[in-house]
N, C-alpha and C positions, 0 to 999 in steps of 0.2 A: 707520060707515066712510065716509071722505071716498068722493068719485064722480070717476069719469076725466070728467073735463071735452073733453077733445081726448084721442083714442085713435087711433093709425097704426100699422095693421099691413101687412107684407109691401110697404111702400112702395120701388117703383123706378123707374129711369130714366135712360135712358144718351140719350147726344148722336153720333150713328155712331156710331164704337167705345168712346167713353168711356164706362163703367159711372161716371155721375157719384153714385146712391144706387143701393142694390143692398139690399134686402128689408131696409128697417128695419122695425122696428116698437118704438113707447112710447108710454106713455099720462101725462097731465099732470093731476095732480089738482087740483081746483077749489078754490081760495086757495093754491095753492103758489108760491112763485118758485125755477123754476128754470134750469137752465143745457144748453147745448148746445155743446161745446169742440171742438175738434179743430185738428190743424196747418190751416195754407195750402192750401187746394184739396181740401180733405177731404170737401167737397159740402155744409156747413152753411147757405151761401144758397138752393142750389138745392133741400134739405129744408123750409127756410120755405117758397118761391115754389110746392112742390108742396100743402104743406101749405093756404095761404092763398090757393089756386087763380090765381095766376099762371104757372104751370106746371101740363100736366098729365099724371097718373103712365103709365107704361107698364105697370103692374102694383101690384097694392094700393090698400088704401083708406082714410078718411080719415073721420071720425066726429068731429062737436061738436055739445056740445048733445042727445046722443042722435040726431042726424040726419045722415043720410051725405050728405058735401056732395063728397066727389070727382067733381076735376074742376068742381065748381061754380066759377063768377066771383067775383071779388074783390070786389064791390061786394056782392054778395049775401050773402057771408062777414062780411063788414063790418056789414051789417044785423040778423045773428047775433047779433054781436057778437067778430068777432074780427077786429083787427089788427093790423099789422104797419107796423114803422120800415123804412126802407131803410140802410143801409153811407153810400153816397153822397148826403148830405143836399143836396138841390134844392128851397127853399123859391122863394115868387112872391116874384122879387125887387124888381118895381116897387110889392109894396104893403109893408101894414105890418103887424108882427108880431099885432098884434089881426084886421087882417082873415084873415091867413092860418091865423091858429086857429081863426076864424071858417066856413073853407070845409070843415075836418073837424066843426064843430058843423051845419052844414047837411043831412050824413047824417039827422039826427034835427027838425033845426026849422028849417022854412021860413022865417020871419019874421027880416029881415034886423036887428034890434033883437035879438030874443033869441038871436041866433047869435053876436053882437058882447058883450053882457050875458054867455053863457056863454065865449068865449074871456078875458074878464076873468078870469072864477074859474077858467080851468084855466091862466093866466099865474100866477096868484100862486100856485097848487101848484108850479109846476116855476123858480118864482123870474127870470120874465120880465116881473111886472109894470110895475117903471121904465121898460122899455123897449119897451110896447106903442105906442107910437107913434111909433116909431123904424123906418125902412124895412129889411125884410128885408135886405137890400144891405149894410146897414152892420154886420152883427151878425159877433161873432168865429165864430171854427170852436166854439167852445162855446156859446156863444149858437145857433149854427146845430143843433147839437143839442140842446138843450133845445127850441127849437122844433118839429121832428121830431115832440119827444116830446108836447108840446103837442098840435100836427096830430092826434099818434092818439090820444089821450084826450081831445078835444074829440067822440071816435064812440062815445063811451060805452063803452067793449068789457070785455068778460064778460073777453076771453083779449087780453095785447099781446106779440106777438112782436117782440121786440128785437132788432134786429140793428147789431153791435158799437157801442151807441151809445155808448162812452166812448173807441173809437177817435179818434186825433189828438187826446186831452186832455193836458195836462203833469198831473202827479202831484196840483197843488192843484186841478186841476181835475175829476179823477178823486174826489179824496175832496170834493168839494163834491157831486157828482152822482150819489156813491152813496149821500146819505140822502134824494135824487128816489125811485130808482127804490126804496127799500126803504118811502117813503111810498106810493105807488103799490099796491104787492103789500097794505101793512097795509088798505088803505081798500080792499080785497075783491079788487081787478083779481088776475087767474092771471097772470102773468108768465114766460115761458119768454125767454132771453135768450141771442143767439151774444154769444161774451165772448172776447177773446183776453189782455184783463189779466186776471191770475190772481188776485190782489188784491181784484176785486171777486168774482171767482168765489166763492173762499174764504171773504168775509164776509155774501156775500149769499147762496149758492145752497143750497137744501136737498135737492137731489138733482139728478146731475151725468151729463148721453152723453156720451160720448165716441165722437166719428167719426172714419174713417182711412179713405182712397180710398175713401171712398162706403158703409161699413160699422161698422154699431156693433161697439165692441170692447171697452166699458167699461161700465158706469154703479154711481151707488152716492152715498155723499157726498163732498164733496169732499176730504178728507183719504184717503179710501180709494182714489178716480180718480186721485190726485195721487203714489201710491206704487205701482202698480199698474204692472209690470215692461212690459207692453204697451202703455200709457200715454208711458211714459219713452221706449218705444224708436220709437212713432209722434212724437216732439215731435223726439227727439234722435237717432235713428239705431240702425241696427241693434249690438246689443250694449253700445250704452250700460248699459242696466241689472247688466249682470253687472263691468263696469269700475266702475261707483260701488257698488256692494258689495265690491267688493277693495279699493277706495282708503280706505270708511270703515270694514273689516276691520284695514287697517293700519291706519287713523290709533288706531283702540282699541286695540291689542297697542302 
């Protein structure tokens, strides 16, 4: 039986009144990819940032590795081996895309040759090569994500927590970037990913949360999350689900 790689139980945390997580708990098995969804504001960054100790919980705990790391530093997490992309991609814009995959290989090797040497090979996994010496500055919004992803697989990590990296892609850009991340997961990395395309949830994720105001209220695969009357009505509103079972009642009579 595979092993929870990252286990979170009973994890919470509100901001004054706001209950932003409110007693999750799930466990991510070790070579899995999978997913983490919910509407707008449903607390799925601030579940990373507790998880990957950028935040820390008000209650619950947080287990990788067999070692309880809440509340521990990110940098320490990272030495683990677990990281994490950001939403808002802020690469070092005055250098160049090799040094700056260069300064997440630095986690692991001092020596400013073999930091430069491994951001090479982790450019040509996520299809940055061409453009390793091309100044951060000038890269598109997908270009700036691939880089991102660069940045944290250049720290070697056992576990990469994704957050919405195929955000701001147009459609070809999307389906270029999801046979990145599904090389990624095959060449061992545990991949948990916030996703709001459903498209790549769909074809990528093998088991799927679902959050709503700061509470799980789903999981399963994603054709099961994706039909899931609770699901519908946190995406679309209250009673959506019972209105599109009438309308495709009718359309079959």
């Amino acid at each position: 039986m595979t092993e929870a790689l990252l286990a979170v139980g009973g994890l919470s945390r509100s901001f004054g009144g706001l209950k932003a997580v409110q007693d999750v708990s799930l466990s991510v098995k070790e070579g899995s990819l999978s997913a983490l969804i919910g509407p707008n504001g449903a607390g799925k960054t601030t579940l990373f940032a507790l998880m990957s100790g950028f935040l820390k919980p008000d209650a619950g705990t947080v287990r990788f590795a067999d070692q309880d790391i809440t509340g521990r530093e990110p940098h320490r997490n990272a030495l683990l081996g677990m990281t994490r992309t950001f939403q808002i991609v802020k690469p070092f814009a005055a250098q160049t895309v090799r040094e700056n995959i260069a300064v997440g290989a630095h986690l692991h090797l001092r020596g400013r040759r073999e930091a430069l040497a491994h951001a090479e090979a982790i450019a040509l996994r996520v299809g940055l090569a061409p453009q390793l010496d091309k100044p951060a500055s000038d890269l598109t919004v997908a270009g700036r994500k691939r880089l991102e992803l660069a940045r944290a697989l250049a720290t070697r990590p056992r576990l990469l927590l994704l957050d919405e990296v195929l955000a701001g892609l147009n459609p070809q850009e999307i389906a270029e970037m999801m046979p990145v991340v599904r090389g990624i997961a095959d060449s061992g990395v545990t991949v948990l990913m916030i996703e709001h395309v459903m498209q790549a949830v769909m074809h990528l994720a093998e088991h799927v949360w679902v959050l709503a105001q700061g509470q799980l209220i789903a999981e399963g695969s994603p054709a099961q999350v994706t039909s899931d009357d609770k699901v519908v009505e946190a995406y679309l509103g209250h009673g959506t689900a019972a209105r599109l079972r009438k309308a495709a009642s009718g359309a079959v009579e």
